[in-house]
VOVOLUM-941418 format. One record per residue (C-alpha): x, y, z. Coordinates in pm, whole numbers, padded with zeros to 5 digits, always signed. Layout:
N
XYZ ...
END
This chain:
101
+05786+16698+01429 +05857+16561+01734 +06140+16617+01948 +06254+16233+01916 +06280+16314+01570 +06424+16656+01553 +06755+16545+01711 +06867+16241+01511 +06778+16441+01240 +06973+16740+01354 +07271+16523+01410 +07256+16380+01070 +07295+16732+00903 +07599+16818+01176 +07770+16500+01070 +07690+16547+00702 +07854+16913+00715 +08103+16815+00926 +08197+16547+00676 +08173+16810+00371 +08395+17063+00552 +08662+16788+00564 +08682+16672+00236 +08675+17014+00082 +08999+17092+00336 +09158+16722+00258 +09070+16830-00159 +09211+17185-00113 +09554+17022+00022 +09574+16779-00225 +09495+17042-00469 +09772+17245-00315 +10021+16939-00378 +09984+16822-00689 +09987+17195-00765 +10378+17210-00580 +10481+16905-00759 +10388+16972-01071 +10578+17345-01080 +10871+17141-00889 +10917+16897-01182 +10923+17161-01396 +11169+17352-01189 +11371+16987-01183 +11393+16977-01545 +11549+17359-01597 +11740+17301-01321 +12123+17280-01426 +12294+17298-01028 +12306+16885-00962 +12282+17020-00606 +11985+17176-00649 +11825+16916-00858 +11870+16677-00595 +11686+16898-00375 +11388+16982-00613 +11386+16604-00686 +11331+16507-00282 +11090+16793-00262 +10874+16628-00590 +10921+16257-00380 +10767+16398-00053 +10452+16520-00281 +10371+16237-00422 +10439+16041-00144 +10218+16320+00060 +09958+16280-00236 +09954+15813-00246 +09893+15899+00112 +09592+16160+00066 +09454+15927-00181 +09391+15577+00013 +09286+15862+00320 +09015+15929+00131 +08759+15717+00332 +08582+16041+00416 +08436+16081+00084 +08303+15657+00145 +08142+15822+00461 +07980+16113+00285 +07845+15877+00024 +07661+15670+00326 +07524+16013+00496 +07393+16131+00160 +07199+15732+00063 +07129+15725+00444 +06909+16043+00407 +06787+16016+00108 +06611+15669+00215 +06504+15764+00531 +06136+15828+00541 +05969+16129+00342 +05842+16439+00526 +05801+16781+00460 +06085+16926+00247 +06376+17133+00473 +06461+17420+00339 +06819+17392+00572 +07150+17393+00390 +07372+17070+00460 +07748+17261+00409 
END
């Protein structure tokens, strides 16, 4: 393989497991939030100090709101799909036996 061919090729795989290594860390923190809100409702609904609830209730709000926001970030997982297609129809040589993540 040529070296005009090496690097593009190279660069693909750093952007592809640059791209994996973010969505697993953007999926690990929305795993990590709909984990909190879900024991916070539940801590909301034993709850009996109105004080308290009202707390428990603005920490559930900023979770989901934290979460809506996650979601429509998700454009990474757009990009992925495009690095993935992107390789896969690019021409066919030799197999590599390199990892992408």
């Amino acid at each position: 393989m040529s070296q005009l061919t090496a690097a593009p090729e190279s660069a693909r795989k750093s952007e592809l497991s640059r791209l994996c290594v973010a969505i697993r860390g953007k999926l690990q923190f929305m795993d990590y939030l709909v984990r909190a809100a879900v024991a916070d409702a539940e801590r909301y609904q034993d709850e009996t100090d109105p004080g308290t609830r009202i707390f428990i209730r603005q920490l559930v709000e900023m979770h989901a709101a934290n979460l809506r926001q996650e979601g429509q970030n998700m454009r990474l997982i757009g990009d992925l799909c495009g690095e993935l297609e992107s390789l896969v129809d690019g021409p066919f040589d030799a197999p590599d036996s390199g990892e992408f993540a």
